[in-house]
C-alpha positions as CSV (number, residue, x, y, z in Angstrom):
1,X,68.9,213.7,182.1
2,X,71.0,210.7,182.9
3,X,70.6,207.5,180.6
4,X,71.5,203.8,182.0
5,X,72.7,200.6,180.5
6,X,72.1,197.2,182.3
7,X,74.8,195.7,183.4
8,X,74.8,191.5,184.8
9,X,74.6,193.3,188.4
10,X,72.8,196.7,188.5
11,X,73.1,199.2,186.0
12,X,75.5,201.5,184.6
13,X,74.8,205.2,184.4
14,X,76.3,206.7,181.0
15,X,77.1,210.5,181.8
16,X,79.9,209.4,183.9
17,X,80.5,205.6,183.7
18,X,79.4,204.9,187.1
19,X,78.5,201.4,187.9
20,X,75.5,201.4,190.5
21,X,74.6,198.3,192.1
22,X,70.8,197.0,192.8
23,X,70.5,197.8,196.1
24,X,68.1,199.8,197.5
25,X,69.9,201.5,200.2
26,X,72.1,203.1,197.1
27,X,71.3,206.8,195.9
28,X,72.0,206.3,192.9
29,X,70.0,202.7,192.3
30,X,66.9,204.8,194.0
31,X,67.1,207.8,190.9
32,X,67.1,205.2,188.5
33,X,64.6,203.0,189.9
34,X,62.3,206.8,189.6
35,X,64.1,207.2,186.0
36,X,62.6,204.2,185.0
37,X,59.0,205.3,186.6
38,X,59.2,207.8,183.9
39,X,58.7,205.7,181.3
40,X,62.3,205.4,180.7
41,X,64.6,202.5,179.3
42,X,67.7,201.3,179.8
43,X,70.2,200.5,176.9
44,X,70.5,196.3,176.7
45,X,73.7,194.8,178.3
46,X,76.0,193.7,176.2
47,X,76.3,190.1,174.9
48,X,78.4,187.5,176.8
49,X,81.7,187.0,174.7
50,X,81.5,184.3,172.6
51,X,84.9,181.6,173.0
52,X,86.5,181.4,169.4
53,X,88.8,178.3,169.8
54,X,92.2,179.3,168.8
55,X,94.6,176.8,166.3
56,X,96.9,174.4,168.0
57,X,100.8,175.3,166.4
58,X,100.4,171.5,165.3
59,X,97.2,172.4,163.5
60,X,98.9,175.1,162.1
61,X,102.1,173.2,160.8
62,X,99.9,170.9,159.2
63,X,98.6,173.2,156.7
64,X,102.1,174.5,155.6
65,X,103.1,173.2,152.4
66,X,106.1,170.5,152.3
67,X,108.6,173.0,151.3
68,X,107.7,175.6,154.7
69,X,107.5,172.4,156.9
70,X,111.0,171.2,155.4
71,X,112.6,174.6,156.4
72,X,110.9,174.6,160.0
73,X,111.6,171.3,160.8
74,X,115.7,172.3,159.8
75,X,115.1,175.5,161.9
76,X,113.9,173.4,164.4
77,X,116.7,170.9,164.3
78,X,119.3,173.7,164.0
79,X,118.2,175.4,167.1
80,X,118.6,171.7,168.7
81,X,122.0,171.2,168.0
82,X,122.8,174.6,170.0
């Protein structure tokens, strides 16, 4: 027997990774649409992603101590001079 997992349009079907849409001219929406007459359930979607804001370099360079931000700031002016 085929298991599902909801996806944000239709539903995925697990024993082969098929993505089925909600429509009800589509085989494959209509078996799980009787699937789920049998008492059956659907494994949850999965959360949305959740945005982790990322460090600016300049954030970054702050937090160096004085002696790392002296030798970047020479690599820096090195590479300048080039």
């Amino acid at each position: 027997m085929n298991t599902y997992k909801l996806l944000k349009q239709g539903v995925q079907r697990l024993s082969d990774g098929a993505c089925i849409p909600s429509t009800d001219d589509n085989v494959d929406w209509r078996e799980y649409q009787r699937w789920l007459a049998l008492g059956n359930t659907p494994q949850p979607a999965d959360p949305d992603p959740v945005f982790v804001p990322q460090p600016t370099l300049e954030d970054v360079i702050a937090t160096l101590p004085a002696a790392q931000k002296a030798a970047l700031n020479a690599l820096v002016a090195a590479k300048a001079v080039k």
